[in-house]
C-alpha positions as CSV (number, residue, x, y, z in Angstrom):
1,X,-8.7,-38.7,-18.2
2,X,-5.1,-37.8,-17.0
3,X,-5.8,-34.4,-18.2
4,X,-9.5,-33.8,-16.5
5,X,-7.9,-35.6,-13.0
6,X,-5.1,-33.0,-13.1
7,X,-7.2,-30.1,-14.1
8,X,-10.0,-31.2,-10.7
9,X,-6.9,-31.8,-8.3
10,X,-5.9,-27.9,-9.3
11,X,-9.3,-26.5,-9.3
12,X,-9.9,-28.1,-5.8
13,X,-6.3,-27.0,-4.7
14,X,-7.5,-23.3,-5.9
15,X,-10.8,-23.8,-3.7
16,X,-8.9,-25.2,-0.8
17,X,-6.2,-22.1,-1.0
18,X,-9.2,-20.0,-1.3
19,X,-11.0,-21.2,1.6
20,X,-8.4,-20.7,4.2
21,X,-7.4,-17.6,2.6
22,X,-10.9,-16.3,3.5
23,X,-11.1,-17.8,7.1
24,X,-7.5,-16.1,7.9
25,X,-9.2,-12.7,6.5
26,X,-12.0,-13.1,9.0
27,X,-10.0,-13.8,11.6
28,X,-7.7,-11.0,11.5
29,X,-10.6,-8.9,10.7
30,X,-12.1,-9.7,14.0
31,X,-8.7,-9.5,15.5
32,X,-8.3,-6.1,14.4
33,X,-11.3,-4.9,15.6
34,X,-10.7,-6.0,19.1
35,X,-7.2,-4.4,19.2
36,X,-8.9,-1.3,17.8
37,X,-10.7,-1.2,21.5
38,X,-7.3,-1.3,23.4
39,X,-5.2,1.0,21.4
40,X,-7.6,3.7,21.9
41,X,-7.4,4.0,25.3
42,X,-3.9,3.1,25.2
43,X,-3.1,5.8,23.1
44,X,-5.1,8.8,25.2
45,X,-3.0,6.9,28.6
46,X,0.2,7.7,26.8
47,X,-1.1,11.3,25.6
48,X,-1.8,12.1,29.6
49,X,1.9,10.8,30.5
50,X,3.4,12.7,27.6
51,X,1.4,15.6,29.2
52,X,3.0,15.3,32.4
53,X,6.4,15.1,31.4
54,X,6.1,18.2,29.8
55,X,4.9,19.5,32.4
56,X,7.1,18.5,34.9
57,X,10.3,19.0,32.3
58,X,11.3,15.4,32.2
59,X,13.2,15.0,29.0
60,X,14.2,11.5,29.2
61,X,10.4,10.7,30.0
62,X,9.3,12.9,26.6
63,X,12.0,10.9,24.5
64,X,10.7,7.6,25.7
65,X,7.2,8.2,25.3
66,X,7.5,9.5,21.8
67,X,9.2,6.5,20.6
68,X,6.2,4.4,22.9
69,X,4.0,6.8,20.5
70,X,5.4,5.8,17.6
71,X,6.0,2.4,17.6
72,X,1.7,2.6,18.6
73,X,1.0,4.2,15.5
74,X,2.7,1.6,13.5
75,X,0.5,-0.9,15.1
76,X,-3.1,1.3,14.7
77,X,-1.6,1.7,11.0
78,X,-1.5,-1.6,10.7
79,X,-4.6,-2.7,12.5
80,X,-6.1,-0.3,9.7
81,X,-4.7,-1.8,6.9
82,X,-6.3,-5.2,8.3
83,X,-9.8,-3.6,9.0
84,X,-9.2,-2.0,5.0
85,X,-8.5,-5.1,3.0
86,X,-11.9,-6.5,5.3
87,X,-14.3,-3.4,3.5
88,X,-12.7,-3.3,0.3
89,X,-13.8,-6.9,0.1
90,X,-17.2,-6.1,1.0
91,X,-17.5,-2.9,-1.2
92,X,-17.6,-0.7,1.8
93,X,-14.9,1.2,1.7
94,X,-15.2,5.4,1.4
95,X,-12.8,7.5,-0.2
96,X,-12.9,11.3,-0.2
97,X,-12.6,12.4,-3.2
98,X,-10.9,15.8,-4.0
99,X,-8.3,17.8,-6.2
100,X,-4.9,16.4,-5.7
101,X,-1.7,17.3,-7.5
102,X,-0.3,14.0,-7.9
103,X,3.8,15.5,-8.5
104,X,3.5,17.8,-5.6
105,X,2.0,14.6,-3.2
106,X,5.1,12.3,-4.9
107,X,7.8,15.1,-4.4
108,X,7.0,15.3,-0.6
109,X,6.9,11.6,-0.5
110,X,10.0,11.0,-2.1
111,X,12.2,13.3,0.2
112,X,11.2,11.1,3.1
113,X,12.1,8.0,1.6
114,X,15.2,9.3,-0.4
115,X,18.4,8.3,1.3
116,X,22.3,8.2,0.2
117,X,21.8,4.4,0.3
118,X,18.5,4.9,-1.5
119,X,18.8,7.9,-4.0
120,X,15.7,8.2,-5.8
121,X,15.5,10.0,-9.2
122,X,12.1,11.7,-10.4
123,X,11.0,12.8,-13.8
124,X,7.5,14.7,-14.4
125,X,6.1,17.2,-15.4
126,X,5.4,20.5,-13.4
127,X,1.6,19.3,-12.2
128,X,-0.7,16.8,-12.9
129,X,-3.9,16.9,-11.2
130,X,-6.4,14.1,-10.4
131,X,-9.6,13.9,-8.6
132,X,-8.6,11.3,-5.9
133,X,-8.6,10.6,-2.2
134,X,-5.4,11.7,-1.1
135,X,-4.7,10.0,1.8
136,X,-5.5,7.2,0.3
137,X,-3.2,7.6,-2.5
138,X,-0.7,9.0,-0.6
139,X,-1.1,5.1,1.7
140,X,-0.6,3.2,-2.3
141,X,2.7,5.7,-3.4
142,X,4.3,5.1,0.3
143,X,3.8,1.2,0.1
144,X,5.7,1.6,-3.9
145,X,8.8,3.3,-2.4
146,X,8.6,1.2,1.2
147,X,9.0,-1.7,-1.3
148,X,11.2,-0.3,-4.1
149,X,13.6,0.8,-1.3
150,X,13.5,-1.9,1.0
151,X,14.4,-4.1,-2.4
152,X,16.3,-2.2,-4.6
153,X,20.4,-2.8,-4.5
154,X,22.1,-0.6,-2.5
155,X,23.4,2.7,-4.5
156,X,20.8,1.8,-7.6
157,X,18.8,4.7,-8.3
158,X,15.1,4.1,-7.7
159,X,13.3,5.4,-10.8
160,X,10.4,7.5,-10.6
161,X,8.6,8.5,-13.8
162,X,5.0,10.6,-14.1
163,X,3.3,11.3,-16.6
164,X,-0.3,11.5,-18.7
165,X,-0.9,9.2,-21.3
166,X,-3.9,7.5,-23.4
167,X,-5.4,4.5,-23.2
168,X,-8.4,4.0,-25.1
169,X,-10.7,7.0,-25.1
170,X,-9.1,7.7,-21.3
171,X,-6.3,10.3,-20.3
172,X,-4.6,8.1,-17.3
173,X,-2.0,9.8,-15.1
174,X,1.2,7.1,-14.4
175,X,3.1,6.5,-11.4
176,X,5.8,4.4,-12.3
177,X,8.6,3.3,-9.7
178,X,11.5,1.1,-10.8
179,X,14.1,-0.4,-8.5
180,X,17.0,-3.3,-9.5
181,X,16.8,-5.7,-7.5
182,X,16.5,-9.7,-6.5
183,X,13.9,-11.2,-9.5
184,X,10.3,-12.1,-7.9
185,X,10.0,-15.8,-8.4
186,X,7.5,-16.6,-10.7
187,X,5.2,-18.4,-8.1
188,X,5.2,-15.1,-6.5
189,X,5.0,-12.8,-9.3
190,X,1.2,-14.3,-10.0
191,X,0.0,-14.0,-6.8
192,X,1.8,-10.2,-6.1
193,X,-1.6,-8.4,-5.3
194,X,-2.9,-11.3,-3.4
195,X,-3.2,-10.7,0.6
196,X,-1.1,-12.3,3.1
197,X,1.2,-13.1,0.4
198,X,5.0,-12.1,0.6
199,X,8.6,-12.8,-0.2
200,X,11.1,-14.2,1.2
201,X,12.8,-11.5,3.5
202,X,9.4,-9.1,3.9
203,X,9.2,-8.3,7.6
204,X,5.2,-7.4,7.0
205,X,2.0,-9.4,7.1
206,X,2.0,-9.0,3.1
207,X,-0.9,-6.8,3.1
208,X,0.7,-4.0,1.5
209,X,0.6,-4.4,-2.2
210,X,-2.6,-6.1,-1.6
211,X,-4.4,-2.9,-0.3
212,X,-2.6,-0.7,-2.9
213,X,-4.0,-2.7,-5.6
214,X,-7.5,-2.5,-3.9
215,X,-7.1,0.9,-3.4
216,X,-5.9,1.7,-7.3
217,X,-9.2,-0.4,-8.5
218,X,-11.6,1.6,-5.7
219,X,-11.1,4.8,-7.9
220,X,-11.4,3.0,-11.1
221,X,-7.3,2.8,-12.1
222,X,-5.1,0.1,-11.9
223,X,-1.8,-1.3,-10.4
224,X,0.6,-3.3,-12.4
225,X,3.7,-5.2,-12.2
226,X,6.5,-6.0,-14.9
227,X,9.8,-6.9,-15.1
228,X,13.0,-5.5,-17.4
229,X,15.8,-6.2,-18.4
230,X,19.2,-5.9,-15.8
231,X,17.1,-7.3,-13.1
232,X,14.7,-4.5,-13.2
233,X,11.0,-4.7,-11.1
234,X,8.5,-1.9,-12.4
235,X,5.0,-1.5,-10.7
236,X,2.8,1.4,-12.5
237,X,0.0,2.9,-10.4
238,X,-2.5,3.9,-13.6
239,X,-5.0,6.7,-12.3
240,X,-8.0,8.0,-14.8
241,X,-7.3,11.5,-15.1
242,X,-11.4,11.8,-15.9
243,X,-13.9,9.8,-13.6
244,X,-15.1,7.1,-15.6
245,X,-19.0,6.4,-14.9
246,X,-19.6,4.2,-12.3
247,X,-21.0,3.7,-8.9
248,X,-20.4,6.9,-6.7
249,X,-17.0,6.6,-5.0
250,X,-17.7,7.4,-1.5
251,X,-20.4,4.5,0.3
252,X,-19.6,5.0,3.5
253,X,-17.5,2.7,5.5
């Protein structure tokens, strides 16, 4: 009896948690949406003063207005990642799908985020190509290294590893991004992928792994996490290197 109370008060717990997950999904979706109106208007405004000061050669005015601009597109990136997690949920969400060169896309990447603080070390091979939407990949490998650097110790080489292997009668091409850093308490650690969920010192709305994760599972691969030994956090972006069948990948959004 002890046993069956315990396992109803955790089951209702899960439905409780599940509900108001879902209501603060709605509600930000509908948020989103209605910010989505403003910034684009907002956005042409600024384009027509940017214009002017051009124009007119006022540097100081083109300075300001460019960091205006791009504090705005961290907000519209943003209000997309809200208005994403909302059609992934409802299967809705389109994805172009074309020839990408998965090292190429990760050596760009990683020059951005590399840093003295930060040094990143890569090892792969000279290509590896996947059919894939590449912006969309590209959003999933820029959340990995946002997190591995914003994480990792200072002066610990962030890992980087590519590379084709099998699993099953599937050749999968790996992204795999290590960083040392502060262990993710085990609460945590089982609800990583979950959205609105985050740690203690993330600055974000803990949307980020969530939509990576989505994003991994919308062309039929997988995002993982693990730990290591030495305090080491390991998340492995798994990528079918042939389409598997399924439903076609682009619906419409």
């Amino acid at each position: 009896m002890i046993y069956r109370a315990e396992l109803l008060e955790q089951y209702t717990n899960e439905l409780t948690e599940k509900a108001r997950q879902g209501a603060a999904e709605e509600l930000l979706t509908m948020m989103a949406h209605d910010l989505l109106n403003y910034l684009t208007p907002l956005k042409g405004r600024i384009d027509l003063l940017e214009r002017r000061a051009h124009r007119e050669k006022q540097v100081s005015y083109v300075q300001e207005l460019e960091t205006v601009k791009q504090t705005l597109e961290r907000l519209n990136r943003l209000v997309s990642s809200l208005l994403d997690v909302a059609r992934l949920k409802k299967g809705i969400f389109s994805l172009d799908l074309q020839s990408v060169d998965l090292v190429d896309l990760l050596e760009e990447l990683v020059a951005i985020w590399r840093t003295d603080l930060h040094p990143i070390q890569v090892q792969a091979p000279e290509e590896l190509i996947i059919m894939a939407d590449r912006d969309r990949i590209q959003q999933v490998l820029e959340n990995l290294l946002s997190n591995a650097t914003t994480y990792a110790d200072a002066f610990a080489p962030i890992q980087v590893l590519i590379a084709k292997v099998e699993r099953g009668d599937t050749s999968w091409a790996t992204v795999t991004i290590s960083n040392q850093g502060p262990d993710i308490p085990p609460d945590l650690f089982r609800s990583l992928f979950h959205p609105f969920v985050k740690g203690v010192h993330s600055r974000g709305l803990g949307l980020g792994l969530s939509l990576a994760e989505r994003i991994a599972r919308a062309h039929q691969g997988t995002l993982t996490v693990s730990t290591g030994p030495e305090r080491t956090i390991h998340f492995t972006l798994y990528l079918p290197l042939v389409q598997t069948e399924g439903p076609p990948a682009k619906t419409g959004a």
